[in-house]
Structure formats: structure tokens, C-alpha cells
C-alpha positions as CSV (number, residue, x, y, z in Angstrom):
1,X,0.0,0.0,0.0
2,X,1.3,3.4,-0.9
3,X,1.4,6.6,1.6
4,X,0.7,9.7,-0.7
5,X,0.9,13.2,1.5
6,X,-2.4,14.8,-0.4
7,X,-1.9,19.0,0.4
8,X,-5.3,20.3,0.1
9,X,-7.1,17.6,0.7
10,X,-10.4,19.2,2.4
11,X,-11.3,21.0,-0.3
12,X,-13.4,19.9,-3.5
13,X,-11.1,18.7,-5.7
14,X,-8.7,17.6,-3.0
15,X,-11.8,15.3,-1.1
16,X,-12.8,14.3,-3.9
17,X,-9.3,13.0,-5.1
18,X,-8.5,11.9,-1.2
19,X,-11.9,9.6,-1.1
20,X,-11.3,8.0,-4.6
21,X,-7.8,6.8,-3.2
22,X,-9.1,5.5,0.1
23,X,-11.6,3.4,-1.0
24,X,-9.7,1.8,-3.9
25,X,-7.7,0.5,-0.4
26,X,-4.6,0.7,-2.5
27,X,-3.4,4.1,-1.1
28,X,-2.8,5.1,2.6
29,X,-3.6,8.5,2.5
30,X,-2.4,11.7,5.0
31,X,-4.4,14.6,4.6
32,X,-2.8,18.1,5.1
33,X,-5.5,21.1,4.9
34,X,-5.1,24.9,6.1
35,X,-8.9,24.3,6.5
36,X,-9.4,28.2,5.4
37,X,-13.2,29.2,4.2
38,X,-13.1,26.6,0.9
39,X,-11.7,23.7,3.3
40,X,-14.7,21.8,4.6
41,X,-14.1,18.6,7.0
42,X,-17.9,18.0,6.7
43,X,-16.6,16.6,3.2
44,X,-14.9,13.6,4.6
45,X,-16.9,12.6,7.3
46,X,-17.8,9.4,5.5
47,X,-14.0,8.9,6.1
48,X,-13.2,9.4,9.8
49,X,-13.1,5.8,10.7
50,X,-11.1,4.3,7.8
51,X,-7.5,2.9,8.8
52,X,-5.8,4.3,5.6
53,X,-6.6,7.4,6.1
54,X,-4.7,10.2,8.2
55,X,-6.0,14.0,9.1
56,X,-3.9,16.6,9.9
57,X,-4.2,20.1,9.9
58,X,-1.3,22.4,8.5
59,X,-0.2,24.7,6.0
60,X,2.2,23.9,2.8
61,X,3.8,27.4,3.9
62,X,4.6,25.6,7.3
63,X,8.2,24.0,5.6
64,X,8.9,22.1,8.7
65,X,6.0,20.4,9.6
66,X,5.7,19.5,5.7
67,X,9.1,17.6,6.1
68,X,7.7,16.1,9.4
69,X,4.9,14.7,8.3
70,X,6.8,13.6,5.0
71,X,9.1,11.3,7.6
72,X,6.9,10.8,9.9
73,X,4.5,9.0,7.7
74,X,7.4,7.7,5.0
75,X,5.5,9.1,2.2
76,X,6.2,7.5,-1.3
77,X,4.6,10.6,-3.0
78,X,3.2,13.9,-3.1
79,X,-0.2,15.3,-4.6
80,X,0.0,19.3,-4.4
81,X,-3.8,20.7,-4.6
82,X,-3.2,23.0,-1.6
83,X,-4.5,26.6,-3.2
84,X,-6.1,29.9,-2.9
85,X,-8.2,29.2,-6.5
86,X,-11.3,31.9,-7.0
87,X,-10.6,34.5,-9.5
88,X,-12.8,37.2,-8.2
89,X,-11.2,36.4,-4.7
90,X,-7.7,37.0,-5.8
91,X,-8.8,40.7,-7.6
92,X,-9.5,41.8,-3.8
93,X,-7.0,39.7,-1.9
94,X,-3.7,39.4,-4.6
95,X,-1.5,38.7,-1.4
96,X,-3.3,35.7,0.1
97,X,-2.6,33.8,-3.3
98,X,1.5,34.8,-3.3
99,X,1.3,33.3,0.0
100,X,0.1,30.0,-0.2
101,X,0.2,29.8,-4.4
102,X,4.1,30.4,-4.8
103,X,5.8,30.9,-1.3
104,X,3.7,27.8,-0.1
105,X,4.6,25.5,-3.2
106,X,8.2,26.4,-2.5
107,X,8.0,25.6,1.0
108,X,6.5,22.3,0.3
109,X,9.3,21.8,-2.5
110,X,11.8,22.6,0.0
111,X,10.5,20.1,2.4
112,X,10.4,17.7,-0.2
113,X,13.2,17.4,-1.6
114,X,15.2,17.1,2.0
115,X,13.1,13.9,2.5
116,X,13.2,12.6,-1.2
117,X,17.3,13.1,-1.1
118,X,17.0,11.4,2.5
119,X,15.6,8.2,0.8
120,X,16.7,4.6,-0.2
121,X,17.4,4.1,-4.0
122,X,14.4,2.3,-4.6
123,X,12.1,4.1,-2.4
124,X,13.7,7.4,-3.8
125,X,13.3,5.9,-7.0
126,X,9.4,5.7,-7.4
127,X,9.1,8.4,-5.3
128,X,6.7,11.4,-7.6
129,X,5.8,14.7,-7.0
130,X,2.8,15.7,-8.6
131,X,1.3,19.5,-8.6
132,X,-1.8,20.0,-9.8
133,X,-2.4,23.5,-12.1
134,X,-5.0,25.2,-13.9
135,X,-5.5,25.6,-17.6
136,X,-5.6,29.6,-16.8
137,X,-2.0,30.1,-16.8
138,X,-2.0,30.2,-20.3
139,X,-4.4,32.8,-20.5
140,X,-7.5,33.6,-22.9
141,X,-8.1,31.5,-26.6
142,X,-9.6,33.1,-29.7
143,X,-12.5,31.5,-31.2
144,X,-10.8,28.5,-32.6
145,X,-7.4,26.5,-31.2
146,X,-7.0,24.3,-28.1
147,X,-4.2,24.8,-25.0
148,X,-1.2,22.1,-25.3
149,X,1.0,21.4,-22.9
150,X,3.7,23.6,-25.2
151,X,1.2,26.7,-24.9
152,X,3.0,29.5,-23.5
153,X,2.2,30.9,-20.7
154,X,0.5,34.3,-20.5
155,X,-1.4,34.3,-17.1
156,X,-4.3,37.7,-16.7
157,X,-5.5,37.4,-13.3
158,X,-3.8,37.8,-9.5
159,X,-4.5,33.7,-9.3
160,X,-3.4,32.6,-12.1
161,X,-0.2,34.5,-12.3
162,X,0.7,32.7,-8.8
163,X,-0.6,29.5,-10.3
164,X,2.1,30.1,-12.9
165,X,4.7,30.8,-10.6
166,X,4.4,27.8,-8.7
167,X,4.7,26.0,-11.9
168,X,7.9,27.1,-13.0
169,X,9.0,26.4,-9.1
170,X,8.1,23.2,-9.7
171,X,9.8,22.7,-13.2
172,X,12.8,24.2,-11.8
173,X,13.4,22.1,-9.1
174,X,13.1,18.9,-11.4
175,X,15.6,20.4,-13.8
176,X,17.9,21.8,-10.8
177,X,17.4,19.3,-8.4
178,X,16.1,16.1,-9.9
179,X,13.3,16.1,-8.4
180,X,10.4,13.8,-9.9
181,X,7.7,16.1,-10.4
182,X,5.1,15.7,-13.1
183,X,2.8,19.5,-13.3
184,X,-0.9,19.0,-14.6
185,X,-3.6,21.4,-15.8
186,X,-6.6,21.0,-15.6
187,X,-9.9,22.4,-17.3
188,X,-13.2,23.7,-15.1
189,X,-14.2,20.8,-12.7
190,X,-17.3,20.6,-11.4
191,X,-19.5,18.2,-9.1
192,X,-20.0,17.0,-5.5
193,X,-18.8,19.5,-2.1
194,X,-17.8,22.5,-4.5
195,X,-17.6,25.8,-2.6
196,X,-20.6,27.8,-3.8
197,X,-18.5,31.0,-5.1
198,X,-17.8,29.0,-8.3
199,X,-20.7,29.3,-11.3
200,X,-22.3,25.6,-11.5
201,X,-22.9,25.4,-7.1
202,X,-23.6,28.9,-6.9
203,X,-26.5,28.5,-9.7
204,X,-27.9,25.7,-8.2
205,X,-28.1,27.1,-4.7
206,X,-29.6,30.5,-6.2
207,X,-32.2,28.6,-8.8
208,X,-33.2,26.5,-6.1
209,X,-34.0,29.3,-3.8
210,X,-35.3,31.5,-6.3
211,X,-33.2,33.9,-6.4
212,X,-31.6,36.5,-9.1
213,X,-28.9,34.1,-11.0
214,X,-25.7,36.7,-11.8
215,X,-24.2,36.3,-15.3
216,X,-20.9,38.3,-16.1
217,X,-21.0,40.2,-19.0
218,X,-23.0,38.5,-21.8
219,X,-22.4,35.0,-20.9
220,X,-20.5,34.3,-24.0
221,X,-16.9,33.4,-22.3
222,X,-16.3,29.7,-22.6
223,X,-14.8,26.9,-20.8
224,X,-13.8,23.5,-21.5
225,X,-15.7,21.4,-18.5
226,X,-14.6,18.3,-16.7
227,X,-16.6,15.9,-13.6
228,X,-14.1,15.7,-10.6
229,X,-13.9,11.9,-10.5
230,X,-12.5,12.5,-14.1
231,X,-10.0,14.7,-12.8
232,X,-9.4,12.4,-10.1
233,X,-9.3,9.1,-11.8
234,X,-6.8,11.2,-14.2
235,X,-4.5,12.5,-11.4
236,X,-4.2,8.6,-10.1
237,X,-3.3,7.6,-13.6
238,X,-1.0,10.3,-14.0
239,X,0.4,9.3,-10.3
240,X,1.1,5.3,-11.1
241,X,2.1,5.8,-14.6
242,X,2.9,9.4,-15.9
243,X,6.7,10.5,-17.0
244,X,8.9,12.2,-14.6
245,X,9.0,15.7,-16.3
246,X,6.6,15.8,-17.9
247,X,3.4,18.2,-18.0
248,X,-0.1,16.5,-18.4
249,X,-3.2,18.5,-19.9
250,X,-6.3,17.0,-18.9
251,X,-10.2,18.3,-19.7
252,X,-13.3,16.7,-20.1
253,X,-13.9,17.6,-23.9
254,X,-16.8,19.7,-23.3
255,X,-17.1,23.5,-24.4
256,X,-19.7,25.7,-22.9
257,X,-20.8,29.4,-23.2
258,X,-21.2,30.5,-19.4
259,X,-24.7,31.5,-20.6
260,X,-25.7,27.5,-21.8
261,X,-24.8,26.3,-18.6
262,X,-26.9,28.4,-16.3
263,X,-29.5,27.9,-19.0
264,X,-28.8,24.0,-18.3
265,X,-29.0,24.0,-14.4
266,X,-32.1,26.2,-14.9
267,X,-33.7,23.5,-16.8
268,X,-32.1,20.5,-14.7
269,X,-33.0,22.3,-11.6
270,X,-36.7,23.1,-12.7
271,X,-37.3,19.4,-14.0
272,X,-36.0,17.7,-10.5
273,X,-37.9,20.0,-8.4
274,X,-41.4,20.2,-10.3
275,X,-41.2,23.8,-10.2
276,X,-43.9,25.6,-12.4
277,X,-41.4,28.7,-12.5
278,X,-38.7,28.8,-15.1
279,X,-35.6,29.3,-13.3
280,X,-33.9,31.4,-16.2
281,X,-36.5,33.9,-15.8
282,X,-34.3,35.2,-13.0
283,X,-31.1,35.3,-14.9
284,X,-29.0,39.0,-14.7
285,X,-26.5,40.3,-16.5
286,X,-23.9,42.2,-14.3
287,X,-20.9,44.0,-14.7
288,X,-17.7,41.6,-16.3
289,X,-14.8,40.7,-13.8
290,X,-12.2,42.7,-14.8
291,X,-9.4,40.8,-17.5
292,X,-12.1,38.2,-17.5
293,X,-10.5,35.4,-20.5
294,X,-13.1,34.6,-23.0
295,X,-12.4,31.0,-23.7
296,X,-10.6,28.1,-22.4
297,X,-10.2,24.7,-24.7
298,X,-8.1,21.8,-23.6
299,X,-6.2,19.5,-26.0
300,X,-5.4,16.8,-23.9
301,X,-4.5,14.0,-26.6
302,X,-1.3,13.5,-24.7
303,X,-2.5,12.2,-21.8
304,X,-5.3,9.9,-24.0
305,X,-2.6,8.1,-26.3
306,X,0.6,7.8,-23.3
307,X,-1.4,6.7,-20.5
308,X,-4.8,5.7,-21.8
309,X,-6.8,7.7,-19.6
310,X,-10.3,9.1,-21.3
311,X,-13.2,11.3,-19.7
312,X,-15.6,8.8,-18.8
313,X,-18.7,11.2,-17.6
314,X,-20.5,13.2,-20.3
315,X,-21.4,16.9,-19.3
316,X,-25.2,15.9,-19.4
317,X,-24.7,12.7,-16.8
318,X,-22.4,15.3,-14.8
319,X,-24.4,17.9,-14.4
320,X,-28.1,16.3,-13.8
321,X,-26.1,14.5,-11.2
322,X,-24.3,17.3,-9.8
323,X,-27.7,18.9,-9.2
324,X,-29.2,15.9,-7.7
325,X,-26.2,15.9,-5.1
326,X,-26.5,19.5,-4.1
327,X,-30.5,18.4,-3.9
328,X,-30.1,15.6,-1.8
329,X,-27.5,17.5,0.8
330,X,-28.9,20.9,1.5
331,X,-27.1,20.0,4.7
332,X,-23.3,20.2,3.6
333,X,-24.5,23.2,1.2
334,X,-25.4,25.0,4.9
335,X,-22.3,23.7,6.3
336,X,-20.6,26.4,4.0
337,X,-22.3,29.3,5.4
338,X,-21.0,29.4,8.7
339,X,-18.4,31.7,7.8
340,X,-20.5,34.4,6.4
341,X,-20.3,33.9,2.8
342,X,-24.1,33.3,1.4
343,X,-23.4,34.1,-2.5
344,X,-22.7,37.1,-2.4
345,X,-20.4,38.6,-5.3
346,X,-16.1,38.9,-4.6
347,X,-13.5,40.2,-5.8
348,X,-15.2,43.8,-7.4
349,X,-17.7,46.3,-5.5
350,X,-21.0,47.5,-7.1
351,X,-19.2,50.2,-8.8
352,X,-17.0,47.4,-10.6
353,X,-13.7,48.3,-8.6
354,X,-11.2,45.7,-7.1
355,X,-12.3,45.2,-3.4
356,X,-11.3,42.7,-0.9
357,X,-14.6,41.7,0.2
358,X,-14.5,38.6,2.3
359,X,-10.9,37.5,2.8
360,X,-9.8,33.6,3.4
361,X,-8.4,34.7,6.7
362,X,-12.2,36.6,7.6
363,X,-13.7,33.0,6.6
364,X,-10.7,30.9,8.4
365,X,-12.3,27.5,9.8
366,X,-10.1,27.5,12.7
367,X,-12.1,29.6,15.6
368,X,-10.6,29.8,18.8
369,X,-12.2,28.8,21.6
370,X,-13.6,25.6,20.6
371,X,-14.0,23.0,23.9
372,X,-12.9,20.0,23.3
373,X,-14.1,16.8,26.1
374,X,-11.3,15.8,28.1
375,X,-12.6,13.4,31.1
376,X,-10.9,14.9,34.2
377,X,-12.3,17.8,35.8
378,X,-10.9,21.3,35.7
379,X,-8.8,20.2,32.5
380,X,-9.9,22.5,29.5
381,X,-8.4,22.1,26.0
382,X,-9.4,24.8,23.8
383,X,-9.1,25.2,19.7
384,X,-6.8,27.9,18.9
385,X,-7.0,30.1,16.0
386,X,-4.4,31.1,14.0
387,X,-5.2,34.3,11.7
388,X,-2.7,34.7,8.7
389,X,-2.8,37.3,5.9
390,X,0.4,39.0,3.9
391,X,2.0,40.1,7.1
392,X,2.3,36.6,8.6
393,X,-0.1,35.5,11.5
394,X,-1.1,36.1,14.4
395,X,-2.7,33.5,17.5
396,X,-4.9,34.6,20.8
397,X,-3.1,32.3,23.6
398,X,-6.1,32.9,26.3
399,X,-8.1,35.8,27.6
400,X,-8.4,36.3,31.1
401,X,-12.2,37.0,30.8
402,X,-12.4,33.3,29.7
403,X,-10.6,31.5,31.8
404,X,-12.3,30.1,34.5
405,X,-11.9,31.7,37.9
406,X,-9.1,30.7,39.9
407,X,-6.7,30.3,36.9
408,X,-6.0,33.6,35.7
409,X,-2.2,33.4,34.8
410,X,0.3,35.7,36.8
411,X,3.2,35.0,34.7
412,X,4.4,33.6,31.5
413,X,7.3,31.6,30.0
414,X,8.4,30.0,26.6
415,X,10.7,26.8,26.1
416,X,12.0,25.1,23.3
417,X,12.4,21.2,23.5
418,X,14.6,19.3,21.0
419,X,13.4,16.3,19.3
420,X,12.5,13.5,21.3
421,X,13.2,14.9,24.7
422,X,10.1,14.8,26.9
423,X,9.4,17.5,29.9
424,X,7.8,15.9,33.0
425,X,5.9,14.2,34.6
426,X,5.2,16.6,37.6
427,X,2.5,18.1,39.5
428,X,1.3,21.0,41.2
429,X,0.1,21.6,45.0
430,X,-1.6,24.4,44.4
431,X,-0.2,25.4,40.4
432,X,-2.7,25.5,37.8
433,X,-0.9,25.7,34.2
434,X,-2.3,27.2,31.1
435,X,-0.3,25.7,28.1
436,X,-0.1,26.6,24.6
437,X,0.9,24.2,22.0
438,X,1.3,26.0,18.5
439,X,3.9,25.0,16.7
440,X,6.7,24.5,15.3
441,X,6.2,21.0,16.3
442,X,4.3,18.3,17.8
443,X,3.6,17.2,21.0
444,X,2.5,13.7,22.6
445,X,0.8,15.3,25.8
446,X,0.2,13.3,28.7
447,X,-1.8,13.6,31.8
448,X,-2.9,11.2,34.9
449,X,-5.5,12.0,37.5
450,X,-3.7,11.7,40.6
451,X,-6.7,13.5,43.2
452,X,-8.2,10.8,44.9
453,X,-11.4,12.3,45.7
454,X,-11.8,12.5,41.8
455,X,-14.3,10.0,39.9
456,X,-11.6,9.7,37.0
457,X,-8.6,8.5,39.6
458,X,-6.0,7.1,38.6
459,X,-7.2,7.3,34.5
460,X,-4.9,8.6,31.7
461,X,-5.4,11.1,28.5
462,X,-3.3,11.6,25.8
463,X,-3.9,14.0,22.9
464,X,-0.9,15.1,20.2
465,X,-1.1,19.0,20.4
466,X,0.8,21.3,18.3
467,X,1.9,22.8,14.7
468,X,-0.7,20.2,13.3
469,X,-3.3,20.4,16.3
470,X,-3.1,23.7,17.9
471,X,-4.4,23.7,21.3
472,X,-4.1,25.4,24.6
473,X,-5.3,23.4,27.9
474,X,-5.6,24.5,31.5
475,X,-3.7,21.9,34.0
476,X,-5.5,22.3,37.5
477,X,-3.2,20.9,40.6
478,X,-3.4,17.8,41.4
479,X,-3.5,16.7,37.6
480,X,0.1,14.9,36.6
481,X,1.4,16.2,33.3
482,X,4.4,15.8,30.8
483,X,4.8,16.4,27.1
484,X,7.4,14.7,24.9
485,X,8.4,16.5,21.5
486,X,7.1,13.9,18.5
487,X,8.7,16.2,15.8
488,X,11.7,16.0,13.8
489,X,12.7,19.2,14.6
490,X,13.0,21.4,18.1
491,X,9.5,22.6,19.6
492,X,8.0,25.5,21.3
493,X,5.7,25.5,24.3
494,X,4.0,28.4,26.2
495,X,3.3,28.1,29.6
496,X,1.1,30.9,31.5
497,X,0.2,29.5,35.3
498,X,-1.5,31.4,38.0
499,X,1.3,31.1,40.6
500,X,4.5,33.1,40.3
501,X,7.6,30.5,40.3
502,X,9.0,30.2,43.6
503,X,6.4,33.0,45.0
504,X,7.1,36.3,45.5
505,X,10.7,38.1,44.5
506,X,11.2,34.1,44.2
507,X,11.6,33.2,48.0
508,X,9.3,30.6,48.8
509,X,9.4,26.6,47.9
510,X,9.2,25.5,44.2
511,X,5.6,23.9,43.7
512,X,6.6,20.8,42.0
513,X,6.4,17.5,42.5
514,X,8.7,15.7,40.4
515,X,7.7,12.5,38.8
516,X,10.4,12.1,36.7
517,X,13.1,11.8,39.5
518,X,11.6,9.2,41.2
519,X,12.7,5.6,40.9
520,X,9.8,3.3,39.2
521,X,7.3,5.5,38.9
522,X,3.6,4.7,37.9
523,X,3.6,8.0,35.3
524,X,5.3,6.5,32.2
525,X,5.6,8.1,28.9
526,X,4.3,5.1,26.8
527,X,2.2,6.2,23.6
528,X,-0.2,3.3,23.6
């Protein structure tokens, strides 16, 4: 069974692409997802209990925990679909697509090839790298003529400027380094857990509910449509049997005015629902996006005749049941909304300018101050968030008007622990402890009930906190607690408790008791 690292893997291509490769129970597959607005764990749910397949949340631009996970996991490949994608999103928010679209892809390529030089022949041998593109980085067609994979690029938009950037990083580093990466491009997928921002989920949504369906300019601009579990069923192929080097067009053979497919859901939409009102009716011109390409054609008769591979979903059978998906669950549809974004327009204001709108980090999935269960009482863990734009990020440790009375922290401290090296156990007479595990690196926490009048006596908890689980937790007195450093590389902890060390101008007796000194003790650090 292979271990492919898939980067962007909560999203709708990436899920899709993540679930095709679990169930074929040929692939073990770890899952690394920023999990900003488009990322949606509601997607893989079906997943959660499979044994080849691995969560973890992260960011490509995160170079360390990339390599990591990348050794942690002995990955045999890579599948890059970690991206800031929406057009109209990158007219308002240029920076966030720089950031994760070329400084993240070098990160990840960075990470990468320390590993893949790190491996045995064979191993290194088979190893692939495979980052997955868009047809838009060779910018807008004329009437006639298809993309190849010798088309030059000539990018018009914020996103897919940085979606040709990352390209040539990616083709530099196989002809620099060796590294065997294969780059694909791909035409306009469509199908199950799409974001609603994009045209076919956002038309179904608004036909559904009756509401005014936005077309940009006069609907003429055409694309080149392919089903997701083409794409997917492509990428694999491309994966097990593509040429080191090599760059791999793929598109599902179908060219559509923008106008013929709303008219399509419109009529798909109004057959499945019995609806007496012609959805079309409610179709509006507005204002173009600005440098908006008028047509996009795929030629990918390379990818037919070397590997075989054909589109095997017609855009009819794709779309009726695309629109029977959405039908069927309203629920995940609702699931997107949570951050604010209800299909509203991005990217341009009503007067057609460039405006940010709703940003990726305004619609982060990664709230703070999200309880999570742990059984012993007066131990709370909490979610925290970490809010990134241009600048870099920034993470709210605690606030003292929510932490529960009695633990307000009097002092704070840092410390870095190497690789391996573990911190603990001890306890506290009268210490409570409020930790922050952020990152860089990850943490195998540990804690024992040691209060006897407790009902949870004597149990043990364990959670991995850190660069891939951020989490802070309050440690009452009484609870015993160590924390051993699971990374490759040296870690950071914060620690805020609500006793000064040593009390006051630090003259009174250490709180401490000191588990780890004592011979045979009952607190081991044993991961099972």
C-alpha cells in the first residue's frame, strides 16, 4: 500500500481526489489542509473511521511540519492541490494567493526534496511529486485553437499569475534538483462539495431558492468542463504511470458558453424539483470581472494516447447529477455558510472596482475557543486560532475574561524542547498551568489524575497537540502532566500559570512534585 501526502485535501477537488484513493484500499492516504473558508471537513466525514486514512491540519507554507509529516509517515509521493483558487477572490486579496500559491509551493518543495534526497534508492526511486495546475496560466483563446502542454504561458489574473509561478518552481526544481515532479492542468471541474463561489454550485443554490442568477457580461466566455472523479481518476493515472517531467493536460472535452450552462441547471433544476417557474426567468447580466479570458479549450491527446486515460462522464450525466447531489444534501451546502459567505459577489464592488470583500483569513475555519471533552475535571483544552494574511499570523493564547476563575495566569514563560526529549511528569500543590501548543512542532501530551477524591482516579489522557493540532489546555493541581516532543525538529511550548515560580521576588518553595526523578514511577511516557 502506498502513503501519498495529499496537500489540500479538504477541499473539493482535493476530497474528492483523497476519497477516490481511500476506498480503492490501495493508497494510505495523509491529509494536510489549512482548512481556510473553501476547506470543509464535513466533506470527509464518511472517512473518519477508515484505517488508511490520516487527518492533519497544516499549512504547505509551514516547511517544517511538511518535512515532518513527509518522515513521519514515510511518504512515497506527493499530490499538491493546496491553493487559494477563485478568481474574483484573488482581484480583492492578490497577497493571500502569493502566499500560499508560490511561497507555499516552495516551501512544500523545499520540504520535499530534503526527504526525497533522505531516501533509499528504490524508495527514492518511485518516489513522484505531482502538482496539480490550472488551464488559466495560459491565459484567454480566440474563437478556434486548443491549450497544449507547449502553450505559453500568459497568465491575466492575480490567481493565475501565482498558479504560474508555482509552476515554473516546480519545473525548476526537477531540472535543478532532480526532483520527480510531473505538473498537470486542468480544465473547469465541477461536481459533489464544491464551494458555492464558483458558477455551476452557486446556480444551483440560487435557482433552487429562487433567487436572481448573476451572469458576467454577456455569458459568451467559454470553458472546457470536466466531472471531478475525471479529474481524479486522471490525477491517479498520472500518479502510477505518468513520465517524470513531464506536463499532463487534462479536460473533459466539453465546451460551454457561461450562458448554456446556467440555462442548463435552470432547466435541470426546474425538471428535479417540479417547479412551475422557469428558473432562467431570473437570470441577470452584471458587470464583467475585470481581464475576464473569453475561452478556455483543452487539448489533452497526450495524456489519451501515453497513459490511456479518457473522460468517462458526459457533461449531461455530470451535471443532472451534480444537481441531484446539491438536492439531496442541503445540509453540507449549509455547512458552507457558517463563515459568512451566502453568495454574495467577490473580488469587485458594485461600482465594478477591485475590493477585498471577504478575505480567506475573515472566513478561516479554525475559531478559537472551541472546547474539546477531556474526562478529568478542571482540564480544558481549547481550539486555537491562528489568523494569517500577507504580514504573517497572528494566535490569541487565552483571555483572562475566559478563563475560569481561579486560573488567571500571573506569569508567563516560553521553552524550546529538541526532538524526542520529553518535559515531566510533575504536578502541582496548588499550580494550575495554562499551556499553549502551537507549533513549530508536535507534542504527545500526557496527563494522569492523581486527586483521589476524583471519579476519573488514577485514568490517563493523551492528545498530540501542536503545529498540526493547535491547542491550549488548563492543567488544574493535582493533575500529573508531561509532554514529549514527537517532531523532527526542536519545539515550542508556552506556559502561563497562575502562581509566580518560587512565589514572590522568588523566596518561597518551588511547587513541584517531580515524577520524573523518582525511581519506578507509575507515570510512564508510553504512547499506547
Amino acid at each position: 500500500m502506498r502513503t501519498i501526502l495529499i496537500t489540500g485535501g479538504a477541499g473539493f477537488i482535493g476530497s474528492n481526489l483523497v476519497r477516490q484513493l481511500v476506498r480503492s484500499e490501495q493508497y494510505r492516504v495523509i491529509n494536510v489542509d489549512k482548512l481556510t473558508y473553501a476547506g470543509n471537513l464535513f466533506s470527509l466525514k464518511d472517512l473518519e473511521d477508515s484505517p488508511n486514512y490520516t487527518f492533519v491540519q497544516g499549512d504547505i507554507g509551514d516547511g517544517m511540519l511538511m518535512l515532518d509529516l513527509l518522515h513521519r509517515y514515510q511518504c512515497d509521493g506527493v499530490m499538491n492541490l493546496a491553493a487559494e483558487s477563485h478568481v474574483d477572490r484573488s482581484i480583492g486579496s492578490p497577497g493571500d494567493f502569493v502566499q500560499t500559491n508560490v511561497v507555499g509551493t516552495y516551501e512544500l518543495l523545499e520540504a520535499t526534496r530534503e526527504y526525497w534526497q533522505s531516501l533509499a534508492e528504490e524508495k527514492s526511486a518511485n518516489f513522484r511529486f505531482i502538482h496539480v495546475s490550472t488551464d488559466e496560466v495560459f491565459g484567454s483563446l480566440g474563437d478556434e485553437g486548443a491549450f497544449t502542454e507547449s502553450t505559453p504561458y500568459s497568465p491575466n489574473s492575480p490567481y493565475s499569475a501565482s498558479k504560474a509561478s508555482s509552476d515554473h518552481l516546480v519545473r525548476a526544481y526537477h531540472e535543478t534538483f532532480a526532483l520527480p515532479t510531473i505538473t498537470t492542468h486542468c480544465s473547469n471541474n465541477y461536481g459533489p462539495y464544491q464551494f458555492p463561489e464558483k458558477l455551476i454550485p452557486l446556480i444551483i443554490a440560487k435557482a433552487v431558492e429562487g433567487k436572481p442568477l448573476p451572469v458576467y457580461g454577456t455569458g459568451l466566455n467559454v470553458r472546457d468542463w470536466l466531472h471531478v472523479e475525471d479529474h481524479c481518476t486522471a490525477l491517479r493515472t498520472i500518479y502510477e504511470s505518468g513520465n517524470v517531467g513531464e506536463t499532463y493536460n487534462i479536460g473533459g472535452g466539453t465546451e460551454k458558453s457561461n450562458l448554456d450552462v446556467v440555462n442548463i441547471i435552470c432547466d435541470t433544476v426546474d425538471r428535479l424539483t417540479g417547479s412551475s417557474k422557469k428558473s432562467s426567468d431570473k437570470i441577470e447580466f452584471v458587470r464583467d470581472r475585470p481581464g475576464h479570458d473569453f475561452r478556455y479549450a483543452i487539448d489533452c491527446s497526450k495524456l489519451n494516447n501515453d497513459l490511456g486515460w479518457q473522460a468517462a462522464v458526459s457533461f449531461e450525466q455530470g451535471i443532472e447529477a451534480t444537481v441531484k447531489w446539491y438536492l439531496a444534501n442541503s445540509d453540507w451546502v449549509e455547512s458552507t455558510r457558517k463563515n459568512g459567505y451566502d453568495g454574495q459577489r467577490l473580488g469587485i464592488d458594485a461600482e465594478g472596482n477591485p475590493s477585498a470583500g471577504i478575505t480567506a483569513s475573515d472566513m478561516s475555519d479554525t475559531a478559537p475557543n472551541q472546547n474539546e471533552d477531556c474526562p478529568f475535571e478542571g482540564v480544558v483544552f481549547n481550539k486555537l486560532g491562528k489568523y494569517e494574511d500577507n504580514r504573517g499570523w497572528l494566535i490569541e493564547l487565552f483571555r483572562n475574561d475566559e478563563v475560569p476563575a481561579g486560573n488567571e495566569p500571573v506569569m508567563a514563560y516560553m521553552s524550546q524542547t529538541l526532538p524526542g526529549v520529553s518535559r515531566g511528569p510533575h504536578e502541582h500543590v496548588d499550580q494550575s498551568d495554562l499551556f499553549g501548543f502551537f507549533g513549530p512542532g508536535d507534542f504527545r501530551l500526557y496527563l494522569w489524575d492523581s486527586r483521589k477524591d476524583s471519579p476519573t482516579f488514577g485514568q490517563r489522557f493523551t492528545r498530540i497537540v501542536g503545529a498540526t493540532n493547535p491547542q491550549s489546555v488548563i492543567v488544574p493541581p493535582g493533575v500529573v502532566h508531561a509532554y514529549k516532543n514527537v517532531s523532527l525538529h526542536p519545539g515550542i511550548v508556552f506556559n502561563a500559570p497562575n502562581r509566580l515560580y518560587a512565589g514572590q521576588g522568588k523566596q518561597d518553595p518551588v511547587d513541584e512534585i517531580r515524577h520524573e526523578e523518582a525511581d519506578g514511577s507509575e507515570y510512564q511516557l508510553i504512547d499506547a
